[in-house]
C-alpha angles and dihedrals in degrees: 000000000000131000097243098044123098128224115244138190099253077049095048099048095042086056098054097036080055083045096053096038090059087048090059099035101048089141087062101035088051087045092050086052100045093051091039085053092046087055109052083047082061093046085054100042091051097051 
């Protein structure tokens, strides 16, 4: 978010509905992390 952007409703429950879904789905959060990582080691490696 910006500095000069406020924080609206719609922002504010898109942000805990994404909050909560993360909470409820760890396994695929954890398995989003672990491939994204992978791939910035292969960015790197490949440089």
């Amino acid at each position: 978010m910006k500095k000069d952007e406020k924080l609206t409703p719609e922002l504010t429950a898109k942000r805990e509905y994404f909050k909560n879904w993360r909470k409820n789905n760890k396994d695929k959060v954890k398995k989003y992390n672990e491939k994204f990582w992978k791939k910035q080691v292969e960015k790197l490696n490949n440089k």
